[in-house]
Every structure is written in structure tokens, then in C-alpha cells.
N, C-alpha and C positions, 0 to 999 in steps of 0.2 A: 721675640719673634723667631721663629722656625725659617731659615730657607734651604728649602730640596735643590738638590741637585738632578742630574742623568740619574743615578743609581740611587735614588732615595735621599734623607735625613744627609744634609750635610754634618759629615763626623770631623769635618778641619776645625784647628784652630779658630778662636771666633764666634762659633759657630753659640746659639744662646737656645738652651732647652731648660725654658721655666717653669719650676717648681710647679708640677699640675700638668703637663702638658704630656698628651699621648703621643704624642710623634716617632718617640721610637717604640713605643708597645707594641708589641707582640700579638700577630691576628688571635682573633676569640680563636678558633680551630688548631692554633697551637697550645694556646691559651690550658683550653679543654683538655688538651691529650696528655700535660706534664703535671706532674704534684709541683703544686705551687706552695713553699714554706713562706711562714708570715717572715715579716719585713720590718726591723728594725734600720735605720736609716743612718748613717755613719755620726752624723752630727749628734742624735741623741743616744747612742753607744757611747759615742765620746762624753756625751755630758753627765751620763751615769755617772762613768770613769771616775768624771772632776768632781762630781757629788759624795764621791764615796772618801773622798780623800779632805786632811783636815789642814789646808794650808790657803793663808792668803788669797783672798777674790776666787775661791775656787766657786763659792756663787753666781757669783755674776760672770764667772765665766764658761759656767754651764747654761744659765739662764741664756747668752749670747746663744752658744751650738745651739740648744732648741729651737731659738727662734730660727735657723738657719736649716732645718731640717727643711729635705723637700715635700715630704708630707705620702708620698707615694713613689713605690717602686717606677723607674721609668721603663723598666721592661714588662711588669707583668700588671702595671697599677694596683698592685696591695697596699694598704693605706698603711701607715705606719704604726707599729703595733705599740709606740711608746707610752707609757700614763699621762704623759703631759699634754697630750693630744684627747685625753679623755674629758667630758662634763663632768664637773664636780657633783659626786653624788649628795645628799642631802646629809644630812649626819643623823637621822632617824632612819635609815635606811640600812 
């Protein structure tokens, strides 16, 4: 649950901006005016990381970050440009 304050989005402590949620996005009209770079999301940056490296539960400790990714930028809503968020293509394809 989002609660505004006087001055918009409350940014305190506490404050719960759920994964998906536009609240703090950015109006379309600024949206438009800036080059928006795709958006890898820190959770599955990190879980690359853990996948690339050969130690102990480094699976299931990446498999975790993933699931923790928000899914989209919360300032420009670009979805996250991870593979693991892609449909598995068919393997004839």
C-alpha cells in the first residue's frame, strides 16, 4: 500500500512501494523527453553474479534474487530485461 503525503509518495522510512506499482513513475511527458536505457533490476544482476560462480547453493541462491526482482523500473516502468522473466521458447524454434 502506497500512502502520499503533502508533497507526493511518501519517501520515509516504512513507506511500502510494491513491486509493480507506479507511484513513483515518472509523468509520460518526461517519460518521452529522456532516452530511457533498458533495466536490469539489482536482484537479477546479483543473481547472474551467483550463477556465474561455482560454490555451494549458489543456485538456489540466485533462484531466491530472482524471485525478488521487482519486475520494473520504479521510476520509468521498463520491465526488466532479465532472461528469467522470458517464456520459454519452444526448442524447435
Amino acid at each position: 500500500m502506497t500512502v502520499p503525503n503533502a508533497f507526493g509518495p511518501n519517501l520515509t522510512p516504512g513507506y511500502v512501494n510494491a513491486p509493480g506499482s507506479t507511484s513513483e513513475q515518472l509523468p509520460p511527458e518526461i517519460l518521452a523527453a529522456i532516452d530511457v536505457p533498458p533495466y536490469l533490476s539489482t536482484a537479477c544482476d546479483t543473481a547472474a553474479r551467483v550463477e556465474a560462480v561455482d560454490v555451494p547453493d549458489a543456485a538456489d541462491w540466485a533462484r531466491r534474487l530472482h524471485q525478488r526482482c521487482r519486475f520494473n523500473n520504479k521510476y520509468t516502468g521498463v520491465d526488466c530485461a532479465c532472461a528469467c522473466h522470458q517464456p520459454e521458447r519452444p526448442k524447435d524454434a
